[in-house]
KOLGULUM-207669 format. One record per atom (N, C-alpha, C): z, y, x negated. Coordinates in steps of 0.05 Angstrom, whole numbers, padded with zeros to 5 digits, always signed. Layout:
<atoms>
ZYX...
</atoms>
This chain:
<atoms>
+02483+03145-02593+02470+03125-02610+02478+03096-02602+02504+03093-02595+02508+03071-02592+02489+03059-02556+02488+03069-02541+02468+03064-02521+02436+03059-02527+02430+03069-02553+02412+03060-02569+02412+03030-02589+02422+03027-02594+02435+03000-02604+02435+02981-02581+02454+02986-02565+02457+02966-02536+02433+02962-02529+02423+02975-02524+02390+02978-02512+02370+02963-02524+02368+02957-02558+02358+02951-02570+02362+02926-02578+02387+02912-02574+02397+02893-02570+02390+02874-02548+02400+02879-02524+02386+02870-02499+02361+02869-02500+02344+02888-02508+02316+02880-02510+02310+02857-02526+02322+02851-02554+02309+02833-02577+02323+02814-02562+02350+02808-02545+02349+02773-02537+02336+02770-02511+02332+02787-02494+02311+02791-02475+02283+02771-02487+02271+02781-02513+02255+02774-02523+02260+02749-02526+02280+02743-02542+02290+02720-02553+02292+02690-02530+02301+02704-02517+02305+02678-02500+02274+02676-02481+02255+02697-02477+02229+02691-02468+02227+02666-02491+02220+02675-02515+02208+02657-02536+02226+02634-02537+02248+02621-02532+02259+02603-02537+02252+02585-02505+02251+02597-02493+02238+02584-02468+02214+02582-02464+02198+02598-02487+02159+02580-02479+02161+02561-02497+02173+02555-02528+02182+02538-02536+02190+02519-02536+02212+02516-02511+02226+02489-02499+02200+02484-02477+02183+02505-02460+02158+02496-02445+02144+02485-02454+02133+02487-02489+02114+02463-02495+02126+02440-02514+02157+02442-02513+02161+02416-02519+02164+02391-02497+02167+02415-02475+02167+02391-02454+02145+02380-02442+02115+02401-02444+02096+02393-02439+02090+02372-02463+02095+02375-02490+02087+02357-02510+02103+02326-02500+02127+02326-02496+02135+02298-02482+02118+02282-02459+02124+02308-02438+02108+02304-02413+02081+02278-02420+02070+02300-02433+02041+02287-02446+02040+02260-02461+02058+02255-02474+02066+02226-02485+02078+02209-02472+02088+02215-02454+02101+02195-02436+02070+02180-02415+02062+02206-02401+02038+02189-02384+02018+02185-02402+02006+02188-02422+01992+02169-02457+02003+02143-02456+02028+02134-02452+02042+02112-02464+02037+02099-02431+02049+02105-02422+02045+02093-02384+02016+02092-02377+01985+02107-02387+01964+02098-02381+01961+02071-02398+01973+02076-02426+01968+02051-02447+01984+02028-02433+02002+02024-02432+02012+02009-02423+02001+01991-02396+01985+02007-02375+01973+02003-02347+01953+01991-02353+01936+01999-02377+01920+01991-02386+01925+01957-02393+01936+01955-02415+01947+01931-02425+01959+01912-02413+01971+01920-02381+01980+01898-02367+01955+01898-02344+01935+01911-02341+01911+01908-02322+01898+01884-02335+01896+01888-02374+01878+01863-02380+01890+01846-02382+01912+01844-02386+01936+01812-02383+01928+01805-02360+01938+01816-02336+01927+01812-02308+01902+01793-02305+01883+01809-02313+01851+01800-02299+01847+01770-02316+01858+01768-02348+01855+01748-02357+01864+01725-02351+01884+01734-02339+01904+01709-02328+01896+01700-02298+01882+01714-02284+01871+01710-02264+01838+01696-02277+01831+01698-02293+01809+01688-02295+01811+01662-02313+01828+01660-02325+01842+01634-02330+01849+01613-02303+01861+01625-02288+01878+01605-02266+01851+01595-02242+01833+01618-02249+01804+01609-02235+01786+01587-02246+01786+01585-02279+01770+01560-02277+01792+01540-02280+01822+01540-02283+01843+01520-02280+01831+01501-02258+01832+01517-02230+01831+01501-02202+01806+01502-02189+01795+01479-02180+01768+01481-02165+01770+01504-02143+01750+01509-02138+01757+01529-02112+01757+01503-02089+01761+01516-02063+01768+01506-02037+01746+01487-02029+01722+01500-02038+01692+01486-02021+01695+01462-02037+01699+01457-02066+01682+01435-02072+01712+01419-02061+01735+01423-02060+01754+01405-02052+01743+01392-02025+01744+01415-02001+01722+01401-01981+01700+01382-01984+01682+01385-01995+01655+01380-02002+01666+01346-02007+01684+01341-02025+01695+01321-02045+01708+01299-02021+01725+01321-02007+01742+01297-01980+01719+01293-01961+01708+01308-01961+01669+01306-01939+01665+01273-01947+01653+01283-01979+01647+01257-01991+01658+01232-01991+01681+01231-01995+01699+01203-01988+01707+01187-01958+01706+01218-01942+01696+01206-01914+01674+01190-01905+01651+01205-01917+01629+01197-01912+01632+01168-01921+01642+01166-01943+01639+01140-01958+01644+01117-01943+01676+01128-01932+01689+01107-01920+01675+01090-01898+01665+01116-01877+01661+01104-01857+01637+01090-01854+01612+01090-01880+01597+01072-01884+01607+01045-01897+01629+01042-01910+01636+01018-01917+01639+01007-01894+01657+01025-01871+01669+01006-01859+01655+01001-01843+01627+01011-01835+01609+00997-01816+01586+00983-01828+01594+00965-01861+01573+00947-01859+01587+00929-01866
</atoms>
Protein backbone atom coordinates (compact mmCIF):
# COMPACT_ATOMS: atom_id res chain seq x y z
CA UNK A 1 0.00 0.00 0.00
CA UNK A 2 2.44 2.26 0.83
CA UNK A 3 3.92 2.15 -3.02
CA UNK A 4 0.44 3.09 -3.64
CA UNK A 5 0.46 6.25 -1.76
CA UNK A 6 4.08 7.16 -3.11
CA UNK A 7 2.76 6.67 -6.46
CA UNK A 8 -0.12 8.71 -5.90
CA UNK A 9 1.71 11.33 -4.45
CA UNK A 10 4.26 11.85 -7.20
CA UNK A 11 1.55 11.85 -9.53
CA UNK A 12 -0.63 14.81 -7.75
CA UNK A 13 2.72 17.15 -7.58
CA UNK A 14 3.69 15.93 -10.98
CA UNK A 15 0.30 17.51 -11.66
CA UNK A 16 0.85 20.21 -9.46
CA UNK A 17 3.78 21.70 -10.62
CA UNK A 18 2.49 21.16 -14.53
CA UNK A 19 -0.35 23.57 -13.27
CA UNK A 20 1.77 25.96 -11.34
CA UNK A 21 3.89 26.36 -14.36
CA UNK A 22 1.10 27.09 -17.09
CA UNK A 23 0.11 29.56 -14.46
CA UNK A 24 3.38 31.32 -14.00
CA UNK A 25 3.22 30.89 -18.32
CA UNK A 26 0.30 33.20 -18.52
CA UNK A 27 1.38 35.48 -16.01
CA UNK A 28 4.29 36.04 -17.87
CA UNK A 29 2.61 36.17 -21.13
CA UNK A 30 0.05 38.67 -19.24
CA UNK A 31 3.26 40.98 -18.39
CA UNK A 32 4.95 40.23 -21.61
CA UNK A 33 1.79 41.73 -23.20
CA UNK A 34 1.74 44.92 -21.11
CA UNK A 35 5.00 45.82 -21.34
CA UNK A 36 5.06 45.93 -25.43
CA UNK A 37 1.14 47.87 -24.94
CA UNK A 38 3.04 50.45 -22.89
CA UNK A 39 6.32 50.57 -25.32
CA UNK A 40 3.87 50.78 -28.55
CA UNK A 41 2.01 53.66 -26.40
CA UNK A 42 4.70 55.24 -25.51
CA UNK A 43 6.44 55.04 -29.43
CA UNK A 44 3.47 56.29 -30.28
CA UNK A 45 3.46 59.42 -28.08
CA UNK A 46 7.04 60.31 -28.69
CA UNK A 47 6.46 59.80 -32.75
CA UNK A 48 3.74 62.69 -32.33
CA UNK A 49 5.96 64.89 -30.06
CA UNK A 50 8.51 64.28 -32.77
CA UNK A 51 6.60 65.18 -35.99
CA UNK A 52 5.11 68.25 -34.09
CA UNK A 53 8.15 69.59 -33.21
CA UNK A 54 9.53 69.14 -36.48
CA UNK A 55 6.65 70.82 -37.93
CA UNK A 56 6.94 73.62 -35.65
CA UNK A 57 10.79 74.25 -36.32
CA UNK A 58 9.59 74.17 -40.18
CA UNK A 59 7.50 77.14 -40.27
CA UNK A 60 10.11 78.69 -37.40
CA UNK A 61 12.85 78.94 -40.35
CA UNK A 62 12.50 79.94 -44.00
CA UNK A 63 13.63 77.16 -46.04
CA UNK A 64 17.03 77.52 -48.04
CA UNK A 65 15.49 78.77 -51.48
CA UNK A 66 13.80 81.81 -50.34
CA UNK A 67 17.11 82.68 -48.24
CA UNK A 68 18.82 82.38 -51.70
CA UNK A 69 16.14 83.97 -53.70
CA UNK A 70 16.45 87.01 -50.89
CA UNK A 71 20.60 87.35 -51.18
CA UNK A 72 19.76 86.89 -55.25
CA UNK A 73 17.65 89.90 -54.59
CA UNK A 74 19.96 92.25 -52.73
CA UNK A 75 22.61 91.43 -55.19
CA UNK A 76 20.69 92.22 -57.86
CA UNK A 77 19.92 95.36 -56.10
CA UNK A 78 23.22 96.33 -55.44
CA UNK A 79 24.75 96.04 -58.50
CA UNK A 80 22.11 98.23 -60.19
CA UNK A 81 22.64 100.94 -57.74
CA UNK A 82 25.99 100.81 -58.29
CA UNK A 83 25.84 101.19 -62.04
CA UNK A 84 23.64 104.21 -62.09
Amino acid sequence: MSVNTDEARRRAETLFKKEQQLREAEQAMTEYQAELRAMREKTARLRALRLARDAASKTKTPPANQKGARNKLQGKLASESQQA
